[in-house]
C-alpha positions as CSV (number, residue, x, y, z in Angstrom):
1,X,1.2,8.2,10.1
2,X,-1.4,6.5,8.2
3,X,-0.5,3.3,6.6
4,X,-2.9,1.9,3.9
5,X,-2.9,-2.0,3.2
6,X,-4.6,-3.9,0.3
7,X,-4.5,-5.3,-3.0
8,X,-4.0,-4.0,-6.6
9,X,-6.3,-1.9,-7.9
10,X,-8.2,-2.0,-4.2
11,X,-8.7,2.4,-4.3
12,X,-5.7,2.9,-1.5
13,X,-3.7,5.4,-4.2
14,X,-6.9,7.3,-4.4
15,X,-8.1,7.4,-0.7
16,X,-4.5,8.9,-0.4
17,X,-5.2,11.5,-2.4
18,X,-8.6,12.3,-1.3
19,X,-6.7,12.7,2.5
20,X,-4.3,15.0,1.3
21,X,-7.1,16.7,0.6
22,X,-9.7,16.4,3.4
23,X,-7.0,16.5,6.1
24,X,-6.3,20.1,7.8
25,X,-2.4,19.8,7.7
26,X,0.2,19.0,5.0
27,X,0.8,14.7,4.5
28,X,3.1,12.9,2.3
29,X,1.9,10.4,0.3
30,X,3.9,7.3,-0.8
31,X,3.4,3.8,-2.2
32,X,5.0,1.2,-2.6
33,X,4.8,2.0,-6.4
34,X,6.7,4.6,-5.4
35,X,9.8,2.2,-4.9
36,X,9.3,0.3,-7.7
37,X,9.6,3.4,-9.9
38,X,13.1,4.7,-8.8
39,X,14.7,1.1,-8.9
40,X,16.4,0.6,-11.9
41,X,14.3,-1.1,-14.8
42,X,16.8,-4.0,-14.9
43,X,15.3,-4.9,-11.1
44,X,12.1,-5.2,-13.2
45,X,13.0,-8.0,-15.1
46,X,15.6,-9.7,-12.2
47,X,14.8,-12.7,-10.1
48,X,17.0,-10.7,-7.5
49,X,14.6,-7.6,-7.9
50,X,10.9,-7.9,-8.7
51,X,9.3,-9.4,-11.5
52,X,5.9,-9.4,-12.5
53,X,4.4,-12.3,-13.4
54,X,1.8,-13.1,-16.4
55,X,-1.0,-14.1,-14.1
56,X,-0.5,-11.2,-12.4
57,X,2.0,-13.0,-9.2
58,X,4.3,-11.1,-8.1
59,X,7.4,-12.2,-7.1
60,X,10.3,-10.3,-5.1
61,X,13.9,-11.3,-4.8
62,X,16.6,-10.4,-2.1
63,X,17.7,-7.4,-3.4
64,X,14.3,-5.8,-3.5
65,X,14.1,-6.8,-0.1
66,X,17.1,-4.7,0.9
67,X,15.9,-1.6,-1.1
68,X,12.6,-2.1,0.6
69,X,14.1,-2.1,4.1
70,X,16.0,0.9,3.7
71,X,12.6,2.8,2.0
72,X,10.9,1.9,4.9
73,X,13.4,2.8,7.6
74,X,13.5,5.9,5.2
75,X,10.0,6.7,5.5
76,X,9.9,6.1,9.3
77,X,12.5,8.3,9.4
78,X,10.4,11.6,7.8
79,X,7.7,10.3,10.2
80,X,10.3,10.8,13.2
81,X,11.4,14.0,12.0
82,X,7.6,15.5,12.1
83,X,6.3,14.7,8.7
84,X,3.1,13.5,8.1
85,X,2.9,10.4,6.1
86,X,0.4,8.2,4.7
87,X,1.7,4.9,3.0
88,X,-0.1,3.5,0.2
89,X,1.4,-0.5,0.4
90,X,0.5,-4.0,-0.3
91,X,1.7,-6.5,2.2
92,X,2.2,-9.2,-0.1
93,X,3.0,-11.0,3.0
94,X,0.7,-10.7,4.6
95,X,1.1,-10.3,8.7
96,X,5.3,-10.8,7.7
97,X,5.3,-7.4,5.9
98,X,3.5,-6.0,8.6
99,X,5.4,-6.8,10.9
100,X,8.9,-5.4,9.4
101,X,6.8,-2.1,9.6
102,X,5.7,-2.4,13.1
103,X,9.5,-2.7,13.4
104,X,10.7,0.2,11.8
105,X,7.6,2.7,12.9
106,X,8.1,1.5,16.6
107,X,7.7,4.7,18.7
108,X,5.4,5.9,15.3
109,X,1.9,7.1,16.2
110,X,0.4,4.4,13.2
111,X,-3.6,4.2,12.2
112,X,-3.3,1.1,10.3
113,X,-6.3,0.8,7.6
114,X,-7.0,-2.1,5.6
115,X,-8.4,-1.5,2.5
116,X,-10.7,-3.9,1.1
117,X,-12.9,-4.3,-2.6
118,X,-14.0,-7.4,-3.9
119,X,-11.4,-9.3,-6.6
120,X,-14.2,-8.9,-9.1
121,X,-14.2,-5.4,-8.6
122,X,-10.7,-5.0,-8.6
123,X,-10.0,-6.5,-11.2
124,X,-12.2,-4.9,-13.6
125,X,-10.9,-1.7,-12.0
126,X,-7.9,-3.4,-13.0
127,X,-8.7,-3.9,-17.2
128,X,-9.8,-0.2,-16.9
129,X,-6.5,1.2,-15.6
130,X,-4.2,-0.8,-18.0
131,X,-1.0,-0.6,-16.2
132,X,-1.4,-3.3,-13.9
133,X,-0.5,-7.1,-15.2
134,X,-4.2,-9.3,-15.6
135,X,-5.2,-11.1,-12.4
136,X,-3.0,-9.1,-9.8
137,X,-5.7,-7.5,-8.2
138,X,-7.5,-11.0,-8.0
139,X,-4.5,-12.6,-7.0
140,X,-3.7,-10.3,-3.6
141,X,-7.4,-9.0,-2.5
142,X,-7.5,-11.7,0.1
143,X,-3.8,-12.7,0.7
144,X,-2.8,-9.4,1.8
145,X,-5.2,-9.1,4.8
146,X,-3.8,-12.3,6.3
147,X,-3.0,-11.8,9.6
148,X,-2.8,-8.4,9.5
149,X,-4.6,-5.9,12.2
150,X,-5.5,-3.5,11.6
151,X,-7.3,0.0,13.5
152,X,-10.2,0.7,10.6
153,X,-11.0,-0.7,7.8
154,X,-12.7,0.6,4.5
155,X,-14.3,-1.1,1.6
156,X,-14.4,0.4,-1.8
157,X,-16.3,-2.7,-3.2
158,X,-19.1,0.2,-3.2
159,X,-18.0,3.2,-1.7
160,X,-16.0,6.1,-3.5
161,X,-12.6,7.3,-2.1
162,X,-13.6,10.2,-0.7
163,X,-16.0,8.5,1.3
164,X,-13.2,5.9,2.6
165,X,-10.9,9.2,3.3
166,X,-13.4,10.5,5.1
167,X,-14.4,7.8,7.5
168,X,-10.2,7.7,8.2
169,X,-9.9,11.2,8.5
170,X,-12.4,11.2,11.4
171,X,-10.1,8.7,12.9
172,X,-7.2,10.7,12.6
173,X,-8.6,14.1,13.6
């Protein structure tokens, strides 16, 4: 399992894809976009769900939390049962949310890569993509490293993805 940590807009969603590509065998790639897209759009807009802040904050509530701890026992799970998974995430959290995966992918061969880019960057990678809410990518490219250990990192401040994916891939293989 490869689990990729950092901010909006930081490249992880590419690298994943560039892996699926450069790695020999079949992965699985999810994110934690991916929950956010199958909750219900009135979680969206609940201070019980997650909710999405002008200044680009994002703020999560208890039932996301329980959504997000069954995803992630869900996705250990595939990992268990042979599949092989890389995790696009962002540990708003920090060391916390790394921590409740440690717990759930105990026994799970893990390469955990931090992936870094400079706000700046991000954030005009940000503008470009037009999805993302203004200042989120400035807001977490530093508070979602705290703490957290990680096996490799990569920075795509100035390097493309498939460069990153490549520099992980030799990690994994």
């Amino acid at each position: 399992m490869i689990v990729l940590n950092g901010g909006s807009s930081s490249g992880k969603s590419g690298i994943a894809r560039c892996l699926q590509a450069v790695l020999p065998e079949p992965w699985l790639a999810f994110g934690v976009d991916t929950l956010v897209d199958a909750m219900p759009a009135s979680m969206r807009a609940s201070d019980a769900g997650i909710e999405f802040a002008p200044d680009g904050e994002v703020i999560v509530g208890p039932e996301f939390r329980t959504l997000e701890t069954a995803w992630i026992e869900g996705v250990a799970a595939m990992a268990r049962a042979g599949a092989r998974v890389i995790v696009d995430e962002v540990f708003l959290g920090g060391a916390e949310s790394q921590r409740r995966w440690q717990k759930a992918l105990d026994g799970v061969g893990v390469l955990w890569v931090g992936v870094r880019c400079e706000s700046e960057v991000a954030a005009a990678r940000e503008v470009a993509r037009g999805d993302r809410g203004t200042g989120m990518a400035a807001s977490q490219a530093d508070v979602v490293h705290r703490g957290v250990l990680y096996d490799l990192e990569v920075d795509t401040t100035r390097s493309e993805s498939m460069e990153c994916a490549r520099i992980i891939a030799d990690r994994v293989g």
